[in-house]
VEXDREN-2710 file (C-alpha; in Angstrom, 1 decimal):
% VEXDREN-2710
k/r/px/py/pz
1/UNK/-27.5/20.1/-44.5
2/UNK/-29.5/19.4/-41.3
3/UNK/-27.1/19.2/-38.2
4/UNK/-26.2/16.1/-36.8
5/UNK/-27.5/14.3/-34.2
6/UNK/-27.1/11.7/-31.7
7/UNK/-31.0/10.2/-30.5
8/UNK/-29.0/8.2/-28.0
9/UNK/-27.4/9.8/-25.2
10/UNK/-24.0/9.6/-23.1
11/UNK/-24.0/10.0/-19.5
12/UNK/-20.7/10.1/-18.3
13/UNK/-19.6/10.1/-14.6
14/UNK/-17.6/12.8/-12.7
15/UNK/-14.2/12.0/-11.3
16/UNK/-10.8/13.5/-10.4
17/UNK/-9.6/14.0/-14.1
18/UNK/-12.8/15.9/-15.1
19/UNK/-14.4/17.7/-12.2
20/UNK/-13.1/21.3/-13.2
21/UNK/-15.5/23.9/-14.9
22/UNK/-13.8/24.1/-18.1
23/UNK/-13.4/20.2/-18.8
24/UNK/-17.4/20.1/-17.9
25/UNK/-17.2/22.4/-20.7
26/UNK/-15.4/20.5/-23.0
27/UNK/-17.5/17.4/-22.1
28/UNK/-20.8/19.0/-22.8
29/UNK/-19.2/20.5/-26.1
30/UNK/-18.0/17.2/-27.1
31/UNK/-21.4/15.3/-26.5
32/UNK/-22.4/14.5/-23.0
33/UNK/-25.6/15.3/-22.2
34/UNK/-25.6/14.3/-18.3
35/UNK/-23.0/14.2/-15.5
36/UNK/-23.3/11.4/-12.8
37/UNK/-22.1/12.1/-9.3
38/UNK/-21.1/8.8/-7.4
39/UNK/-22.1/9.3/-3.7
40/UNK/-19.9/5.8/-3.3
41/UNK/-16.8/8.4/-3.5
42/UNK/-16.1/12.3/-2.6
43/UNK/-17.5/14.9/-0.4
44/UNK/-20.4/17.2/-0.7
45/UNK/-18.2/19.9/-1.0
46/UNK/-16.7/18.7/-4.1
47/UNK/-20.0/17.7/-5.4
48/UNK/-21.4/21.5/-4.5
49/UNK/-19.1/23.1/-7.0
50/UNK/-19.8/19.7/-9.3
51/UNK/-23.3/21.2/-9.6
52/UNK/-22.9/24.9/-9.8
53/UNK/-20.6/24.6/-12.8
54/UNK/-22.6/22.0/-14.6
55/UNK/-25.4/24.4/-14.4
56/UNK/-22.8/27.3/-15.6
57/UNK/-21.7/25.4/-18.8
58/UNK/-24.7/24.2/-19.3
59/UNK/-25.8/28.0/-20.1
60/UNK/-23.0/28.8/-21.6
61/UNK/-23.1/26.0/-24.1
62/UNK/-27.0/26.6/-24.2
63/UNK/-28.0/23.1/-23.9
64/UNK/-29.6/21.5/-20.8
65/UNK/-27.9/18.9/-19.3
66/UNK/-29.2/16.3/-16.8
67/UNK/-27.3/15.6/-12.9
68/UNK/-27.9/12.0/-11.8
69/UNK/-27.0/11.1/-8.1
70/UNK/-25.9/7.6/-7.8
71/UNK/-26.7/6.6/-4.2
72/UNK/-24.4/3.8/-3.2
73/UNK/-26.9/1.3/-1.7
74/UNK/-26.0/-1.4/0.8
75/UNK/-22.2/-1.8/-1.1
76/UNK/-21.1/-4.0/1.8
77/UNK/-17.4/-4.2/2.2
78/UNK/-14.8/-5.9/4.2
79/UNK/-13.1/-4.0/7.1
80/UNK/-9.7/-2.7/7.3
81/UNK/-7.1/-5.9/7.3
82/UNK/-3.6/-5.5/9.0
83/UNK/-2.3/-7.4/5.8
84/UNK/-3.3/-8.8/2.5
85/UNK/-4.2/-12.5/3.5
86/UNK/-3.6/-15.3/1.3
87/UNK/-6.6/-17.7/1.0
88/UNK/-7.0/-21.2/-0.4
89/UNK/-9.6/-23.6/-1.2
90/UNK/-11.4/-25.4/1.9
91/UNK/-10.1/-22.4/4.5
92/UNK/-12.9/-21.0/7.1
93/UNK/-13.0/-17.7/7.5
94/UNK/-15.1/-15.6/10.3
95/UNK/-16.6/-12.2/8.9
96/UNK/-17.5/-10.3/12.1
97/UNK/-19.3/-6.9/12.2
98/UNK/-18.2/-6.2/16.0
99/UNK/-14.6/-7.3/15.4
100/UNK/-11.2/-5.9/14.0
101/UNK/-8.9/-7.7/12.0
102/UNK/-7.5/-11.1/13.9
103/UNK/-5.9/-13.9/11.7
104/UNK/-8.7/-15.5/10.1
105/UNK/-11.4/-13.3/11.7
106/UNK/-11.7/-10.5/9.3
107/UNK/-14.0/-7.4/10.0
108/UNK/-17.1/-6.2/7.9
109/UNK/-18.5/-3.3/7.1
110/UNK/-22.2/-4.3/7.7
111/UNK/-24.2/-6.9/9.9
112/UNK/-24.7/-9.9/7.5
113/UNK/-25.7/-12.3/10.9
114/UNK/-28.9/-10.3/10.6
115/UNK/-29.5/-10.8/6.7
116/UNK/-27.5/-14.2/5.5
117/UNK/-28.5/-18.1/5.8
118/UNK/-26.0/-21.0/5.7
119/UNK/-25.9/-22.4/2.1
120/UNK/-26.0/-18.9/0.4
121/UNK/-22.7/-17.4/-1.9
122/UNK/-20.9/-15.0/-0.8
123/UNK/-18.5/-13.4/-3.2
124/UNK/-15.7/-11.6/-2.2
125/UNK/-13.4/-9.1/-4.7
126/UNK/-15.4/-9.0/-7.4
127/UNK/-15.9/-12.3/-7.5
128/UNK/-12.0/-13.0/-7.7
129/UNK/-12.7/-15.3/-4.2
130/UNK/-16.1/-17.4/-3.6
131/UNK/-17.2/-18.5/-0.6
132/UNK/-20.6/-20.2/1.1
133/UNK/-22.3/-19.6/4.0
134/UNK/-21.5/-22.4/6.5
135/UNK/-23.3/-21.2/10.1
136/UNK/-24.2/-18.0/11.7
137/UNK/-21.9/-17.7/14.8
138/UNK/-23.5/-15.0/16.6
139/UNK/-25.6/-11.7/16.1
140/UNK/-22.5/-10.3/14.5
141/UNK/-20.7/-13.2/13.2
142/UNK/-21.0/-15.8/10.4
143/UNK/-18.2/-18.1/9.1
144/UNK/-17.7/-19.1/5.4
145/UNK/-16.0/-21.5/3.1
146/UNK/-13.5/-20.4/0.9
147/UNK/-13.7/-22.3/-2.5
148/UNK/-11.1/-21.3/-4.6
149/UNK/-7.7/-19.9/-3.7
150/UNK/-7.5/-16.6/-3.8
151/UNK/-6.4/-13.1/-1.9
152/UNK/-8.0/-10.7/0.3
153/UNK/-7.6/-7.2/0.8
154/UNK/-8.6/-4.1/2.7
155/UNK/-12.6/-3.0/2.0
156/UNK/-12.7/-4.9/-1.2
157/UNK/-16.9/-5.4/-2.4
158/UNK/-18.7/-8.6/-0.7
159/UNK/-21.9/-9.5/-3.1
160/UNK/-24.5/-11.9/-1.7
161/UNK/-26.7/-13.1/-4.5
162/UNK/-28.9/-15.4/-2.8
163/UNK/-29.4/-13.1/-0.3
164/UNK/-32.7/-11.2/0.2
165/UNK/-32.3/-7.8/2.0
166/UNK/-36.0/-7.7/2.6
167/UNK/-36.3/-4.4/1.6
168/UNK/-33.4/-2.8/3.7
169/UNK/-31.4/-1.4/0.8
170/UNK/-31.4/2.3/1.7
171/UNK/-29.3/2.7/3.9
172/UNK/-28.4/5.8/6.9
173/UNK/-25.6/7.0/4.6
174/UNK/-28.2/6.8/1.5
175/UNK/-30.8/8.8/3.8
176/UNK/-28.7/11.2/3.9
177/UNK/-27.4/11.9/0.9
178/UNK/-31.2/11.8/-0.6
179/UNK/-31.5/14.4/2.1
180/UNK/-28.5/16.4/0.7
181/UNK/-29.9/16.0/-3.1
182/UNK/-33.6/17.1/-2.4
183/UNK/-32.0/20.6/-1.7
184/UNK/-29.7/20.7/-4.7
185/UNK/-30.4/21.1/-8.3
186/UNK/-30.9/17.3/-9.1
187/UNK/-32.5/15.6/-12.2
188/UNK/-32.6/11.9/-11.2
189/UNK/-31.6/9.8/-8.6
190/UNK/-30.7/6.2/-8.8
191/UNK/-31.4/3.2/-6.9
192/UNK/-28.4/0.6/-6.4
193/UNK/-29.3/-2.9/-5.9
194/UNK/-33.0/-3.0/-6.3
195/UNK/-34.6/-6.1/-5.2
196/UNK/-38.4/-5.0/-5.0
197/UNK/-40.8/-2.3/-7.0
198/UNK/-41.2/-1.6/-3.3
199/UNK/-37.7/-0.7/-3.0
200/UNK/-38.6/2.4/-5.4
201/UNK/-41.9/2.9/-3.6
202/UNK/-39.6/3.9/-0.2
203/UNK/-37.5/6.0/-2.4
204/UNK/-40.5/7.6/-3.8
205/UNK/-42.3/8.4/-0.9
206/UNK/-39.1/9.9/0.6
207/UNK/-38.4/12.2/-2.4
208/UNK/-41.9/13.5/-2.4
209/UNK/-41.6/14.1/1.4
210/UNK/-38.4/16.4/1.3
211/UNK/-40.1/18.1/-1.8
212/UNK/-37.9/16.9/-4.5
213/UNK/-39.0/16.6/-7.6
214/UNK/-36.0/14.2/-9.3
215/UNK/-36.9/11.1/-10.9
216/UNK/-35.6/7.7/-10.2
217/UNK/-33.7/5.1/-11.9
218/UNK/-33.6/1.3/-10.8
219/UNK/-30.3/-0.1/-11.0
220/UNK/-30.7/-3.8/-12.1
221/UNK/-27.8/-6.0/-10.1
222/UNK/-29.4/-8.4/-8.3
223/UNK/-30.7/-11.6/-8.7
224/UNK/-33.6/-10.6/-7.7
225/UNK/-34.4/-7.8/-9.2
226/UNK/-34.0/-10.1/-13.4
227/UNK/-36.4/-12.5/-12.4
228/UNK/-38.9/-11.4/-15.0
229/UNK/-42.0/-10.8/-13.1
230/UNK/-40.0/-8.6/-10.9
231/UNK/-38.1/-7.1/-13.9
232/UNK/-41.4/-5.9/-15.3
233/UNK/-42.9/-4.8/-12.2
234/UNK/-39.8/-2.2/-11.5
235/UNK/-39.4/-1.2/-14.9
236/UNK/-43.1/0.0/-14.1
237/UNK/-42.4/1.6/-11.3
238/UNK/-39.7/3.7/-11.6
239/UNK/-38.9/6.8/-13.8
240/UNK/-35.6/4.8/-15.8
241/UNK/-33.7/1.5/-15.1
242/UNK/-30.0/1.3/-15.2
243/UNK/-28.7/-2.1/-16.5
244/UNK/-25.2/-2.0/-14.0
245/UNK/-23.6/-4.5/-15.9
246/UNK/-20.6/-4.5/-13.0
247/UNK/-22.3/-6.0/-9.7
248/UNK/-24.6/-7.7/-12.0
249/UNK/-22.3/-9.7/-13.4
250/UNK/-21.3/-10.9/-10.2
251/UNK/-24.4/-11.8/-8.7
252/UNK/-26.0/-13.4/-11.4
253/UNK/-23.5/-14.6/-13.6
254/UNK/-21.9/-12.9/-16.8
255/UNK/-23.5/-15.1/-19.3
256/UNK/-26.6/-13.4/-18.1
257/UNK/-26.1/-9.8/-18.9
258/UNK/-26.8/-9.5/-22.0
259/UNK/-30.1/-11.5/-22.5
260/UNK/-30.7/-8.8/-19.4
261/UNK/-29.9/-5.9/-21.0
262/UNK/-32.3/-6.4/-24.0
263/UNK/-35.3/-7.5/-22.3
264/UNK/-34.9/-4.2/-20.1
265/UNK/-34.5/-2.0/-23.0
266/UNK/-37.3/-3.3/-24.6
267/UNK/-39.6/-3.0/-21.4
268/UNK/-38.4/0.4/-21.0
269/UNK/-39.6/1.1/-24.5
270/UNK/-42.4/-0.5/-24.0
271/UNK/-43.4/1.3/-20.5
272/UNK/-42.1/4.7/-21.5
273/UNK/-39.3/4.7/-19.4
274/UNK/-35.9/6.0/-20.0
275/UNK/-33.0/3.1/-20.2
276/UNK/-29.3/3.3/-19.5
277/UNK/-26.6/1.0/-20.3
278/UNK/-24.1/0.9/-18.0
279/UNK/-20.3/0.0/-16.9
280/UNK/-16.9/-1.0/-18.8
281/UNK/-18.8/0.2/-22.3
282/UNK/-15.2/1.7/-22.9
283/UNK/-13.1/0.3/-20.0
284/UNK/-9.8/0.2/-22.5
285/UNK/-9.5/4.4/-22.6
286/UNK/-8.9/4.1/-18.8
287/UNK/-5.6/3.9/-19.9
288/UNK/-5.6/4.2/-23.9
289/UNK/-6.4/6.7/-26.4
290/UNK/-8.7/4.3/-28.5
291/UNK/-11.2/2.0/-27.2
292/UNK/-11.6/-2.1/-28.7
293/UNK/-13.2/-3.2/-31.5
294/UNK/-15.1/-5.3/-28.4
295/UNK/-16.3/-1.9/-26.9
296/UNK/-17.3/-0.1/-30.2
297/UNK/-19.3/-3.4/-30.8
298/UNK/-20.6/-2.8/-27.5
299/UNK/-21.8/0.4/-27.5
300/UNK/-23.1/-0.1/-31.3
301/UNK/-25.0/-2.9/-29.5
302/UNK/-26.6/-0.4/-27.2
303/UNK/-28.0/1.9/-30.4
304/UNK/-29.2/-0.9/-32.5
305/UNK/-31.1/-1.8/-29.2
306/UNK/-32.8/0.9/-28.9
307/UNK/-31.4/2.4/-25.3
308/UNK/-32.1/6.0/-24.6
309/UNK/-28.6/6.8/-22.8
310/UNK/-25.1/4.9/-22.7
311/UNK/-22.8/5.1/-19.6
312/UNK/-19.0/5.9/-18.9
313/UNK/-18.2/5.2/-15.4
314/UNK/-14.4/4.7/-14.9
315/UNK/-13.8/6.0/-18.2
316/UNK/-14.2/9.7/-17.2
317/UNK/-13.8/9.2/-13.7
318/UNK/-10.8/8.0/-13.4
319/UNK/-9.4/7.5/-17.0
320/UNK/-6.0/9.7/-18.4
321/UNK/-8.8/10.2/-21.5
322/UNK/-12.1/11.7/-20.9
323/UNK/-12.5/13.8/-23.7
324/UNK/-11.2/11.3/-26.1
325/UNK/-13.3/8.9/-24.7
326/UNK/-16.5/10.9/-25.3
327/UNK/-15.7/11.4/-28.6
328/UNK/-15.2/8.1/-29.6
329/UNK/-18.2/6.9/-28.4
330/UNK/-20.3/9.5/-29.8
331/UNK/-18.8/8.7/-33.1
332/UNK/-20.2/5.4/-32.4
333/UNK/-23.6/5.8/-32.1
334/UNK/-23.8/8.3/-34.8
335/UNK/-22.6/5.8/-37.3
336/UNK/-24.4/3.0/-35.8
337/UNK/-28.2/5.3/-35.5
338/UNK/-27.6/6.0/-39.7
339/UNK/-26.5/2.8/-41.0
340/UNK/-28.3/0.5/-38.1
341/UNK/-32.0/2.2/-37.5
342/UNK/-33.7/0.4/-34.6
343/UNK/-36.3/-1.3/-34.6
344/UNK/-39.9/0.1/-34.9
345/UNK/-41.6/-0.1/-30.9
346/UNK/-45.1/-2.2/-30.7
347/UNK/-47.5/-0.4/-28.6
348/UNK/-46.7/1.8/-25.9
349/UNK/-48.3/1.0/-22.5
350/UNK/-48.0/4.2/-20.0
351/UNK/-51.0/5.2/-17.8
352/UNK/-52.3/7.8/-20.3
353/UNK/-53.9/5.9/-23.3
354/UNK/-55.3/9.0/-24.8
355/UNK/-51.5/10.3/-25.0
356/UNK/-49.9/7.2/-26.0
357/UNK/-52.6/7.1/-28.8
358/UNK/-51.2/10.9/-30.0
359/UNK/-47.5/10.1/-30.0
360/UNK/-47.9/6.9/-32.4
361/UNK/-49.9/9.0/-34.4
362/UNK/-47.5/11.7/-34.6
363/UNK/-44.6/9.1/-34.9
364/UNK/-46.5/7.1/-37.9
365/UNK/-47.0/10.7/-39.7
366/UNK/-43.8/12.4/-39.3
367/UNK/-42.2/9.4/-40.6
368/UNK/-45.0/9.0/-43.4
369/UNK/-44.5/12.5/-44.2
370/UNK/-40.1/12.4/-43.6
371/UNK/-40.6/15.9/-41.9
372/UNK/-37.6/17.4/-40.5
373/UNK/-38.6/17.6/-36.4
374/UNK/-41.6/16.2/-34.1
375/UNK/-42.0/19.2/-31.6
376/UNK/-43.6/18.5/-28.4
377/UNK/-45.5/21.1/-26.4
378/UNK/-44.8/18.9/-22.6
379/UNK/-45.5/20.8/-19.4
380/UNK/-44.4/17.4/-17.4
381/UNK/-41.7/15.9/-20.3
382/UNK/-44.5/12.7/-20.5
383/UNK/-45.6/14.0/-24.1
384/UNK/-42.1/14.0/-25.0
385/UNK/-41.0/10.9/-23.7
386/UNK/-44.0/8.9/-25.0
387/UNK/-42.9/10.2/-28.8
388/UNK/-39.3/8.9/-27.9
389/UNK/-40.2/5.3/-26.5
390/UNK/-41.6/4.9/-30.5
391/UNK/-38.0/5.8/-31.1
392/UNK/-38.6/7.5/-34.3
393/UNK/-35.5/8.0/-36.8
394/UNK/-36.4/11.7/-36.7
395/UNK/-35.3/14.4/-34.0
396/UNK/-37.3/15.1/-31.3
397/UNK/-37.6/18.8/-30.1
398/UNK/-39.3/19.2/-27.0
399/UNK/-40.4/22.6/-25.2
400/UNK/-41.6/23.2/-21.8
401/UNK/-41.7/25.8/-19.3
402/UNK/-40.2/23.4/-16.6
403/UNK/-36.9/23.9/-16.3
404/UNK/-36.9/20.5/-14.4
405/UNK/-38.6/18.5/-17.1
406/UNK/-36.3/20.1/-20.2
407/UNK/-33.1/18.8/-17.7
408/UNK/-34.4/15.1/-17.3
409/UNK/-35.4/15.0/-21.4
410/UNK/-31.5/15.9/-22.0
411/UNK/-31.3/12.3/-21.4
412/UNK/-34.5/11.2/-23.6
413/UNK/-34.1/9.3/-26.6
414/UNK/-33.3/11.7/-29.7
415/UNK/-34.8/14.9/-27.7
416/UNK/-33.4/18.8/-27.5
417/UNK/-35.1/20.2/-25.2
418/UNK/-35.9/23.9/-24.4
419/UNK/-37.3/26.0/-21.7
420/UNK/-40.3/28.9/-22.8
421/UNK/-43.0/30.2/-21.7
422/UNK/-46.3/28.3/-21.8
423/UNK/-49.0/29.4/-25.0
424/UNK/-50.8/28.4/-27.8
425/UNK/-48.1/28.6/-30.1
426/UNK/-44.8/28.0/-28.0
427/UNK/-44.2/25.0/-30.4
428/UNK/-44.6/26.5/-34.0
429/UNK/-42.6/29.8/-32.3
430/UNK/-39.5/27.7/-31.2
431/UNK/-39.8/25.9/-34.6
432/UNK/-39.5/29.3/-36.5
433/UNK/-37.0/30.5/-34.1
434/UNK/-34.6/27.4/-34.7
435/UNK/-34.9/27.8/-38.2
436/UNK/-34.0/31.2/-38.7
437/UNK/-30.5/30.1/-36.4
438/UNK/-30.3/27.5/-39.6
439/UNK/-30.8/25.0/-36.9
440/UNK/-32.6/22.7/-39.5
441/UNK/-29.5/23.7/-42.1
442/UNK/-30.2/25.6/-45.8
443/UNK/-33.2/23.4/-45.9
444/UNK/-36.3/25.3/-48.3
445/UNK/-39.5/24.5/-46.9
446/UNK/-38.6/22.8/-43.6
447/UNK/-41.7/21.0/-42.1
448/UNK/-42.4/19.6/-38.7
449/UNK/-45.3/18.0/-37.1
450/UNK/-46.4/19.3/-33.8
451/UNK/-47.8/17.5/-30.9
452/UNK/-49.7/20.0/-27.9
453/UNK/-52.6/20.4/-26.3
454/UNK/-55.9/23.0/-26.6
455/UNK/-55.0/24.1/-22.9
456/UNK/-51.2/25.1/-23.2
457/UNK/-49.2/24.1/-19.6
458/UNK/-52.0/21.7/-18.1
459/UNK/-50.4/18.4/-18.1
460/UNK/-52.4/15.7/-19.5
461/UNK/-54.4/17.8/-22.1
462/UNK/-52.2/17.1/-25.2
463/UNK/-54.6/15.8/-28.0
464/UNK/-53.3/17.6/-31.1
465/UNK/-51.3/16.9/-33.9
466/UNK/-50.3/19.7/-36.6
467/UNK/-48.1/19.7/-40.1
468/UNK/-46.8/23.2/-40.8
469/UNK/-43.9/24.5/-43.5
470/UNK/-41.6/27.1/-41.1
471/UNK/-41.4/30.4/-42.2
END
């Protein structure tokens, strides 16, 4: 019996209740195969020893195991209030970025005189109070209309969905935290409130300045960022795309998410980019053992869709059930993957026809053939992610000499990576290797198909496709 396997992937966010060495541990043992480190919260202290002992367990478990940094965008806040205040419908209210906390002049944690017009919404609290843009006072000043009762508290969010930031989204505390990242061991880095493919051209150009060589993932939350030309455009552009259910329900309206969420899985799929659902997938186990039959739904949802990696945000970084919580949703997809396959993809579009061409080959034979693995010889991880975006019902074991690349793929639809040495026959040797560690099972006569390339570690060469029986 082969062993079991999840082709999509849990990501699951560190917090108070998990960030300790051996509960990474159990994490990793109990199916997550990246951590997320929310630069909205903590220091870089804590997030130093967050690092080293992923990296630790991630040896000792012997899987790799992908780090996303979560940069926290322009999350503009209000100020510090001297109470709670009480707000109804039809009230005015001045948010000032030079002023403290006066009766109804409440402070702000950004310059919005420089970015907003009168007419545009202006949430406040999730959403909980709604307000509109009436006239910009001063250079620091603008004063709104309250239209529904409400209350306001100390920093809660402000969203601004009509609001174009013109490209300001990264902000000084972003530029420095990129700065912090490009010198630690960092898989990905994502993007918050993306309005622009420009807005990951910035990133990019950063990134490749400090040396880093992480990939990025757009977070879709903006209003923007779903109108569909744009959608497309920044799917292309970036490495991943996050959906962030969260702010983007705010800004754009509930209702909206979903329709969302599939069109950017399927242009993931369709660009060769990795996808990640995201937000409340299991908000219940904050605070209970067991999630809803709403959330397993949910998160079945995901699979049938086709997403490469689901998300647990609160649920393990702040939740009294982490562990429980990552078992339950594993659970889910496993079920889901054998009783719900997804969906064959149409043709994949990267930049690379010649490769694209190789991995729906492979895809159509292993399948054709119901071989036990595809392994990838992938210097860069692109072989191996173009055989995934086909999102074959067959494991995917990718091999590289990049530590990097093996890192980012732990998060690639249905792959296990591994780090060797480039050569001719790195593929076919890790396929033995596996199989005499009865990774396939008690199989007889285990076959695989093998994608590589006559010119072993060059990236780009791959143009060869192999059936063999293991030994």
């Amino acid at each position: 019996m082969a062993t079991i396997f999840k082709r999509t992937k849990i990501l699951a966010t560190l917090g108070p209740p998990t960030s300790s060495e051996a509960t990474i541990n159990e994490l990793i043992r109990a199916g997550v195969n990246g951590f997320r480190l929310n630069f909205s919260h903590g220091s870089n202290d804590e997030r130093d020893n967050q690092i080293l002992w992923i990296r630790a367990q991630s040896k000792e478990v012997g899987k790799p195991v992908a780090i996303l940094q979560d940069l926290q965008g322009p999350k503009i806040r209000l100020g510090v209030l001297k109470e709670n205040i009480t707000v109804l419908a039809g009230d005015e209210l001045v948010l000032d970025y030079a002023a403290e906390h006066t009766g109804l002049t409440l402070p702000v944690q950004y310059n919005l005189a420089e970015k907003v017009k009168p007419g545009e919404m202006l949430y406040i609290f999730d959403g909980k109070v709604q307000t509109v843009v009436t006239e910009i006072m001063s250079e620091t000043a603008i004063k709104i209309r309250v239209k529904n009762d409400g209350v306001l508290m100390s920093k809660k969010g402000i969203n601004l969905p009509d609001t174009n930031f013109g490209g300001d989204i990264i902000t000084k505390k972003d530029v420095e935290d990129i700065e912090y990242g490009a010198k630690q061991d960092i898989d990905y880095v994502a993007l918050s409130f993306v309005q622009s493919a420009d807005d990951i051209h910035a990133l990019r150009q950063m990134l490749v300045s400090l040396g880093s060589t992480a990939q990025i993932v757009a977070k879709i939350e903006t209003k923007a960022a779903i109108q569909p030309d744009v959608m497309e455009e920044v799917v292309k552009a970036s490495d991943g795309v996050m959906v962030a259910r969260g702010d983007l329900a705010v800004e754009a309206g509930a209702e909206v998410v979903p329709i969302v969420q599939r069109r950017i899985i399927a242009l993931c799929r369709k660009y060769g980019k990795l996808s990640i659902v995201a937000t409340q997938m299991m908000a219940s186990m904050v605070d209970s053992p067991q999630p809803t039959r709403a959330e397993v739904g949910d998160v079945a949802t995901a699979v049938s869709q086709g997403a490469d990696v689901v998300m647990l945000s609160d649920e393990t970084a702040n939740g009294k059930y982490p562990l429980e919580t990552v078992i339950a949703m594993k659970k889910v997809i496993l079920y889901t993957q054998e009783n719900s396959l997804v969906s064959p993809a149409d043709d994949v579009l990267t930049n690379h026809a010649q490769r694209d061409a190789i991995a729906a080959a492979a895809v159509s034979l292993a399948e054709h053939l119901n071989v036990d693995a595809i392994v990838a010889e992938t210097k860069s991880g692109a072989t191996a992610i173009n055989i995934a975006a086909y999102r074959p019902n067959i494991r995917i074991i990718s091999v590289s000499s990049e530590l990097r690349v093996a890192q980012q793929l732990a998060l690639s639809y249905a792959n296990r990576s591994f780090v060797r040495p480039d050569g001719g026959t790195a593929g076919l040797s890790l396929a033995n290797e596996l199989n005499g560690e009865k990774f396939f099972g008690d199989k007889q006569n285990v076959r695989v198909v093998i994608v590589s390339g006559k010119q072993p570690g060059l990236i780009g060469a791959t143009d060869t496709i192999r059936v063999r029986v293991l030994e």
